[in-house]
C-alpha positions as CSV (number, residue, x, y, z in Angstrom):
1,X,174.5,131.7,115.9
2,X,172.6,130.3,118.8
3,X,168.7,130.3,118.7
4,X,167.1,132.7,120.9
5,X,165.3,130.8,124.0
6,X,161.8,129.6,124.0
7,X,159.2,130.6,126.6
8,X,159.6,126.8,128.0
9,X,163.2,126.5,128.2
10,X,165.0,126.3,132.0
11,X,166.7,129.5,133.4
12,X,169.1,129.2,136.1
13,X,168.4,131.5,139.1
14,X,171.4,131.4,141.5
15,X,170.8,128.4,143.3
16,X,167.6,127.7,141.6
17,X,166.2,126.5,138.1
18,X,163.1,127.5,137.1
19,X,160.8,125.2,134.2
20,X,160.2,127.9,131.8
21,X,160.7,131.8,131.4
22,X,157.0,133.2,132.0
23,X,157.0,134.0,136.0
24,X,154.3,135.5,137.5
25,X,154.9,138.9,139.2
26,X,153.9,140.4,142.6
27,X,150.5,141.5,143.0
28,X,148.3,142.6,145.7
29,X,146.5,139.8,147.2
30,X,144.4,141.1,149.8
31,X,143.1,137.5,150.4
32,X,145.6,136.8,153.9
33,X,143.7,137.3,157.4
34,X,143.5,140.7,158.8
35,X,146.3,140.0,161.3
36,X,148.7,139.1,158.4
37,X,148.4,135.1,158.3
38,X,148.2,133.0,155.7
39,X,144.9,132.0,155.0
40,X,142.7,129.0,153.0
41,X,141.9,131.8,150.6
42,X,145.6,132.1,149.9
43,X,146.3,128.8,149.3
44,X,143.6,128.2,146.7
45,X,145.4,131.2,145.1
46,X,148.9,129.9,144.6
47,X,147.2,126.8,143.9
48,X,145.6,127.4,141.2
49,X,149.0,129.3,139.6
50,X,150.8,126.5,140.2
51,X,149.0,124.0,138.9
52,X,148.7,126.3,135.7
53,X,151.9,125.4,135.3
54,X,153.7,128.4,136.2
55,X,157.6,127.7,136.6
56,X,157.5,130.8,138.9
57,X,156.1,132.4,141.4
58,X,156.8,135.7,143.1
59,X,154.5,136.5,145.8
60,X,152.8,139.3,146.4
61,X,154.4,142.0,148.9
62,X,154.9,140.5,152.3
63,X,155.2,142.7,155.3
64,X,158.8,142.2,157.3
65,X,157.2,144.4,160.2
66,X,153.6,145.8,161.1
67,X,155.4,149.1,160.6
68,X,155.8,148.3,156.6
69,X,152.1,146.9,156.4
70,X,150.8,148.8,153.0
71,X,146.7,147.4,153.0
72,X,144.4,145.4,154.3
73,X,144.5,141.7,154.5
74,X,148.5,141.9,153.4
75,X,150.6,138.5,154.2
76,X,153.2,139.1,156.4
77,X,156.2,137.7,157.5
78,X,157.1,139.4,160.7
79,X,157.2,137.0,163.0
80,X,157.8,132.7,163.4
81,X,154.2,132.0,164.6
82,X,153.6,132.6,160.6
83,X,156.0,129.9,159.8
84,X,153.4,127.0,159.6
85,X,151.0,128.7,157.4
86,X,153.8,130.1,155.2
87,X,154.4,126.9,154.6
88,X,151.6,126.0,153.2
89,X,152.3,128.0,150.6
90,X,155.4,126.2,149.7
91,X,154.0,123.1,149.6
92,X,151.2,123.4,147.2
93,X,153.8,125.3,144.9
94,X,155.9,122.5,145.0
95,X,153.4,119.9,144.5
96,X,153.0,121.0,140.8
97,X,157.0,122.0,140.4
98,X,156.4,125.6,141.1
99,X,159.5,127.2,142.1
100,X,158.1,129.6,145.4
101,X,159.6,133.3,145.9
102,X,158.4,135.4,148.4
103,X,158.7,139.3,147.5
104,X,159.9,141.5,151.2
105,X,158.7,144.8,151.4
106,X,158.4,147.6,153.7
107,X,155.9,150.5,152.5
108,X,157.9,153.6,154.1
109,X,155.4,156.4,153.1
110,X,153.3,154.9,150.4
111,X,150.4,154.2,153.1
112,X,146.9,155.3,154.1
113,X,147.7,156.2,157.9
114,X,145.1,154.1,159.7
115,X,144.2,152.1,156.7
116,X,146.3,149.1,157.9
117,X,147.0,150.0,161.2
118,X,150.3,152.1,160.5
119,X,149.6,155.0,162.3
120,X,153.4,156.7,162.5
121,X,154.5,156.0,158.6
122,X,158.1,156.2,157.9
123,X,160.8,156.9,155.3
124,X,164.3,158.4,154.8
125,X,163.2,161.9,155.2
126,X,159.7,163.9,155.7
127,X,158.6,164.2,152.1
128,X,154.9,163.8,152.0
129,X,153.5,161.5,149.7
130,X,151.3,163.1,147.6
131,X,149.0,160.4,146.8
132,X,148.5,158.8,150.1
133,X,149.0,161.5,151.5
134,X,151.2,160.6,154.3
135,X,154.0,163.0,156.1
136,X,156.1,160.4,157.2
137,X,158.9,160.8,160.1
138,X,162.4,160.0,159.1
139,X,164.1,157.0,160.5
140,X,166.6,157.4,163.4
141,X,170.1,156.0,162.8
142,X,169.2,153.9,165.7
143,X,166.3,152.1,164.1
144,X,167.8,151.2,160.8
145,X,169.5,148.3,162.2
146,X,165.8,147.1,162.8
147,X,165.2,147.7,159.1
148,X,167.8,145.7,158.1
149,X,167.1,143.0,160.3
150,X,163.8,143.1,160.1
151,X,163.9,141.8,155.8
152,X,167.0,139.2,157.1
153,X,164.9,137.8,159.7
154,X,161.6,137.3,157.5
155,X,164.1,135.3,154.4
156,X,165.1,133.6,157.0
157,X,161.6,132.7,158.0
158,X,161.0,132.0,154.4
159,X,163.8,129.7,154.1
160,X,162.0,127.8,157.1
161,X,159.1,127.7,155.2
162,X,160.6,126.0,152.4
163,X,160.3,128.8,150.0
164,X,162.8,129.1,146.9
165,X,164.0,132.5,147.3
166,X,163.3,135.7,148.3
167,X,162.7,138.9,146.6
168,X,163.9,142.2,147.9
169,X,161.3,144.9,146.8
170,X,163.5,147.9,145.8
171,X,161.2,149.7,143.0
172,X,157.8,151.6,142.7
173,X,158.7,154.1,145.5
174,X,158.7,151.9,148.8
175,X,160.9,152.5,151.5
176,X,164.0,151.1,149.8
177,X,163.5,152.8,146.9
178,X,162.5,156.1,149.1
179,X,166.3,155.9,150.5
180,X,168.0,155.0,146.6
181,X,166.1,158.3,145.1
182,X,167.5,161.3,145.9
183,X,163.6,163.1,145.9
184,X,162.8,160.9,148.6
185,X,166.1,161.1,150.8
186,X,167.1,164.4,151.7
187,X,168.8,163.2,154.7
188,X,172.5,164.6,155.6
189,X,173.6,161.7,157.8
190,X,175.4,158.2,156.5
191,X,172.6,157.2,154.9
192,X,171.5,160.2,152.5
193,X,173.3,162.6,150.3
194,X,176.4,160.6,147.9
195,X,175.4,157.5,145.7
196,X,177.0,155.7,148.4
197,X,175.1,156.7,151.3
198,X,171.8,156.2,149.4
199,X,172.4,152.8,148.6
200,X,174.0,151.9,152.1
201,X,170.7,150.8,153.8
202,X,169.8,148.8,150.5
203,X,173.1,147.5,150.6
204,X,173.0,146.1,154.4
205,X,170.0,144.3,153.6
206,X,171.4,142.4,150.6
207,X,174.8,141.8,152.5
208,X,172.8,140.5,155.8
209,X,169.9,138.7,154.2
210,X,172.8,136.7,152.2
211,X,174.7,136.1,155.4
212,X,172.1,134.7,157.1
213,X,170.2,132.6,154.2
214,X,173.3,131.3,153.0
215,X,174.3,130.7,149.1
216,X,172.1,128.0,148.7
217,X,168.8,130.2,149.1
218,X,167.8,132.3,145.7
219,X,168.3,136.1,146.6
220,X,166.4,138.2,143.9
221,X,165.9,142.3,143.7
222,X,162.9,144.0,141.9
223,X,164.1,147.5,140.6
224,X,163.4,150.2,138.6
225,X,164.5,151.1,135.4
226,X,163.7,154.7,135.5
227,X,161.7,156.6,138.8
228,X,159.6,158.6,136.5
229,X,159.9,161.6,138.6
230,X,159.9,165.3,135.8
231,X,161.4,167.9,137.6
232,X,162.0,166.0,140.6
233,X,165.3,164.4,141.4
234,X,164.5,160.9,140.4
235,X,166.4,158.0,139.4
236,X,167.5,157.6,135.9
237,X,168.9,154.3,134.2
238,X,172.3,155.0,134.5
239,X,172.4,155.4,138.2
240,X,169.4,152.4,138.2
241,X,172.4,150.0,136.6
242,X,175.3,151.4,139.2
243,X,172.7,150.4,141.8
244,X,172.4,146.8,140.7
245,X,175.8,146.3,139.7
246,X,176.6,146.9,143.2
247,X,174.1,144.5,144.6
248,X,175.0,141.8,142.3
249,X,178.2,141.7,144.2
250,X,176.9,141.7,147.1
251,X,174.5,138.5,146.4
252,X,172.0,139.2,144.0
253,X,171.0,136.2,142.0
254,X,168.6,138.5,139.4
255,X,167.1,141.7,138.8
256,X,163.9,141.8,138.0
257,X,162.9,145.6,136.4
258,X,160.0,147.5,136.7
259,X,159.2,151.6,136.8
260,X,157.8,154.3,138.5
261,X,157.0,155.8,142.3
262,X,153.8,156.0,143.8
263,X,154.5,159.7,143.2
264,X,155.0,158.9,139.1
265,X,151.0,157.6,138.8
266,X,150.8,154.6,137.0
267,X,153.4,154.0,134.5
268,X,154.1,149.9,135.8
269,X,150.5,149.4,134.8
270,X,149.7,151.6,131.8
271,X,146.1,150.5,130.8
272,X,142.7,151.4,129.4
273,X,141.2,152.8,132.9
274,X,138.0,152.2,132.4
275,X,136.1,153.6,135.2
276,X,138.9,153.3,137.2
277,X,138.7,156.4,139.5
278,X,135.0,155.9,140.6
279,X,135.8,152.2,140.9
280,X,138.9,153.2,143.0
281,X,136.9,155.4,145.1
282,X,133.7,153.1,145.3
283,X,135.5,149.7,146.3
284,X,139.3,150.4,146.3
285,X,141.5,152.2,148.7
286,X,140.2,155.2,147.5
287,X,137.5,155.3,150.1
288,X,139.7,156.1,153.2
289,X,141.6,158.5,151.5
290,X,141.2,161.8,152.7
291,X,137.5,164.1,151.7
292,X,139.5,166.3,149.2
293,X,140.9,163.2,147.3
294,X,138.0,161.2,147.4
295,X,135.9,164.1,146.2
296,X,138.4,165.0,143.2
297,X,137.9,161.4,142.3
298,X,134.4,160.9,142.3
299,X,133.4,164.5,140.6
300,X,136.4,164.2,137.6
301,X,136.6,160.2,137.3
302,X,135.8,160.6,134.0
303,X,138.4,163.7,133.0
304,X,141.2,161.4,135.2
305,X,140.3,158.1,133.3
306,X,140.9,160.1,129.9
307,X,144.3,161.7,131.3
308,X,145.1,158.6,132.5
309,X,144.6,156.6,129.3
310,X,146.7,159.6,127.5
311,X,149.7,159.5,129.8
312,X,149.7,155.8,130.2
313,X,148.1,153.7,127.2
314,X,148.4,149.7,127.2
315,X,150.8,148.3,125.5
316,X,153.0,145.0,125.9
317,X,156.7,145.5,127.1
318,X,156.9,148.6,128.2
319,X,160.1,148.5,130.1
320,X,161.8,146.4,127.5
321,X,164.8,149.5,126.9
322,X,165.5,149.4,130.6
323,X,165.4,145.7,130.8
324,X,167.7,145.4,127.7
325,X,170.1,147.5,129.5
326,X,170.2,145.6,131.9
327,X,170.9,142.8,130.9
328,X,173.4,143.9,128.5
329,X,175.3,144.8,131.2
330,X,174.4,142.7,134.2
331,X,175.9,139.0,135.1
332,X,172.6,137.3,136.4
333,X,169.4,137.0,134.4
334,X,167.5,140.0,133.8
335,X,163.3,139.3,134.3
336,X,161.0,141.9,132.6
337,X,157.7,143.2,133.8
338,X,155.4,145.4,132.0
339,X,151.8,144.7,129.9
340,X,152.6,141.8,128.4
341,X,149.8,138.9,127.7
342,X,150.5,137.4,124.5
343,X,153.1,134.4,123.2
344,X,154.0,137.0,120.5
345,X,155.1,139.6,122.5
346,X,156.8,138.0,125.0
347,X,158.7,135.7,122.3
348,X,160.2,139.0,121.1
349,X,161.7,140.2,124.4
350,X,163.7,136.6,124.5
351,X,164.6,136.8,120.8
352,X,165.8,140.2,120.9
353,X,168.0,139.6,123.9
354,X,165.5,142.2,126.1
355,X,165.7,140.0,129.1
356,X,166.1,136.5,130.3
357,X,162.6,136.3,131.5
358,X,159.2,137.7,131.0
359,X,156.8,138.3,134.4
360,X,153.4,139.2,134.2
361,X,150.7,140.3,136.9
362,X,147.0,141.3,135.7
363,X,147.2,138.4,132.7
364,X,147.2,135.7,136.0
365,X,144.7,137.8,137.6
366,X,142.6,136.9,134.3
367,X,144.4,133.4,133.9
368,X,145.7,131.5,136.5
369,X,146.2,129.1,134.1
370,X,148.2,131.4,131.3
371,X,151.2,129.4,131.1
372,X,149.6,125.9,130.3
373,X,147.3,128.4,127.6
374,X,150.8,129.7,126.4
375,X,151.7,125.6,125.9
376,X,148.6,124.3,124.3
377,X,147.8,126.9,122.0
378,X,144.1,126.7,123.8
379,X,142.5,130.6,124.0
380,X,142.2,131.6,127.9
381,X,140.8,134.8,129.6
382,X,142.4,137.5,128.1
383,X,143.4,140.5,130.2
384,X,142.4,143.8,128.4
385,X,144.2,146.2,130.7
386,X,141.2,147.8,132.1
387,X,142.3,147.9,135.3
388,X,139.7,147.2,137.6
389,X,142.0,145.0,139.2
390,X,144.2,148.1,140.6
391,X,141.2,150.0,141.3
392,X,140.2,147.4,143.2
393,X,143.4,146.2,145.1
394,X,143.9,146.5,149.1
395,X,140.4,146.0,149.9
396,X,139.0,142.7,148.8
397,X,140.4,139.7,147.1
398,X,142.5,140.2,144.3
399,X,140.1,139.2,140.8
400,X,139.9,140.3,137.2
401,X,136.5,142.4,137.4
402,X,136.2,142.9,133.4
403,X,133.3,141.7,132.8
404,X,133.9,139.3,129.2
405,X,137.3,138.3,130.9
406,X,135.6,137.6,134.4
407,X,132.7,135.2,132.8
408,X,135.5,133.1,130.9
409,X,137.2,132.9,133.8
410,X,134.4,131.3,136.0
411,X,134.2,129.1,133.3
412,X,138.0,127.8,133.2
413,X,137.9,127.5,136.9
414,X,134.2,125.1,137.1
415,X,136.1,123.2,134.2
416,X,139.1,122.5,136.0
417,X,137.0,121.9,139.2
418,X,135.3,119.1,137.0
419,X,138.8,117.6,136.0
């Protein structure tokens, strides 16, 4: 019997080998320049995860057209003028043997029309999202080609870069995953209706973006294991696994699983909520919502906190039986997202063949530095899943705003500073 792999052993990505198995996952940054350009507020960012010692990096969503722009202040990677700062990026990640992937989204009808300058949202059909609270248009047949060119074009521009990889964002009820669920794509043309025609646009991308980056370039998918749509007609794990089997032979060199719509709440990041709906209203993206929402908010914050908490409590790995599917049945490395934090936890989903790799998103938003804490032994900021960090995302720069885990935080970084 073999031994189950440690946290710091290799993993083989496609083309790619990454130092150890604890990658961070996409986040909202909200630290780019308005017009979508890398700025020096970025780099300090993947700076300070890669010199952590992270063995991987995905980044957090980049827009492949001003039409897919989700928030404020989002990195995107629309056009070549964003090639030299892009760049940047890549270079400070591989300074410290950070292996760089950039995630590729487009937000379809999770969006606050005006909020980032997409005024005409978009997605497979007219279903109105009801917590943005966008009625989106559905794309013409004549503009998917667009689409699809539009996420080949920005790996390509990646590539340039001198990025690792790229990471096609099929989950959490974006515009790829708006066409994959039947809910979301009521449409009766080639690219609606049969399993087939659902994944078709998904599909093209995969197929083209591989054409064009060549084999050499790591081409990674982040979906769901379950939509978490009751009584809607969501995506189960069944279909979820047809979906990336199919993928995988078009190019896929991993899956990385996650859960959950827009439209679901917050199931991929169950937490404490503490505060979390004045917060959202008071300094997130809750503040151009429309009056109804932000008044529903601010006069039952504390009723939606406790339904929250009740519906979604912490707790690390909470997408290990979708993952573990996965990768039971899958031929390239299965990554994990969900909660987790401690050495403990994540040692289990290795040992007990869960997934080939753990990712984590609000425990670098406390720790930059979580994987050389993970080493050592040494105690680090310590993420307590309140959440401020959501509540807080799309309007400023992305930062742990618990207050214990903030103060230790400032303290780690001045240390390092002094190093």
């Amino acid at each position: 019997m073999t031994n189950p792999p440690s946290l710091f052993d290799p993993l083989r990505l496609g083309p790619i080998e990454a130092a150890g198995r604890v990658f961070k996952t996409a986040t909202a940054e909200t630290r780019a320049s308005v017009d979508g350009f890398v700025s020096d507020e970025l780099v300090e960012w993947y700076g300070l995860l890669a010199r952590g010692g992270t063995p991987l990096v995905i980044t957090g969503n980049f827009y492949v057209s001003p039409q897919g722009k989700s928030t404020y202040r989002m990195c995107g990677v629309d056009s070549d003028e964003k090639i030299p700062g892009l760049r940047r990026l890549a270079e400070i990640s591989d300074r410290f043997g950070t292996k760089l992937i950039a995630q590729l989204n487009h937000c379809g009808r999770q969006v606050i029309v005006g909020h980032s300058g997409v005024d005409d949202p978009v997605s497979a059909s007219a279903q109105r999202d009801p917590v943005m609270g966008a009625k989106p248009r559905p794309l013409r047949l004549d503009e998917l080609p667009g689409v699809v060119d539009s996420f080949a074009a920005a790996a390509l521009r990646c590539r340039e870069a001198g990025f690792d990889g790229v990471q096609i964002h099929a989950a959490h009820g974006y515009l790829l995953n708006q066409f994959l669920t039947p809910h979301t794509n009521r449409r009766r043309d080639a690219y609606g209706g049969s399993f087939e025609n659902r994944l078709r646009l998904v599909r093209e991308i995969v197929r083209e973006t591989r054409r064009r980056v060549g084999a050499d370039f790591a081409l990674l998918l982040k979906m769901n294991g379950d939509d978490r749509l009751p009584l809607r007609r969501g995506l189960q794990i069944d279909e979820n696994l047809a979906i990336a089997k199919a993928l995988v032979g078009e190019g896929i060199d991993a899956v990385e699983v996650s859960v959950g719509h827009y439209e679901s709440g917050f199931p991929m990041t169950a937490g404490r909520f503490d505060d979390f709906y004045r917060q959202l209203v008071v300094h997130g993206a809750g503040q151009y919502m429309d009056a109804v929402r932000r008044f529903s908010m601010t006069r039952f914050h504390g009723a939606l906190d406790a339904l929250s908490r009740r519906l979604w409590p912490p707790r690390e790995g909470f997408n290990l039986e979708y993952a573990a599917r996965f990768k039971h049945e899958l031929s390239v490395p299965v990554i994990v997202v969900g909660g987790f934090h401690t050495r403990a936890a994540m040692e289990g989903a290795l040992s007990g063949a869960g997934a080939d790799a753990i990712s984590c998103g609000r425990a670098f938003i406390a720790d930059p530095f979580l994987v050389e804490h993970l080493r050592t032994g040494e105690a680090g900021p310590v993420c307590d899943y309140c959440n401020l960090c959501l509540a807080r995302a799309g309007t400023g720069p992305v930062d742990c705003w618990n207050p214990v885990a903030r103060a230790e935080k400032q303290k780690l970084l001045a240390a390092k500073e002094l190093e």
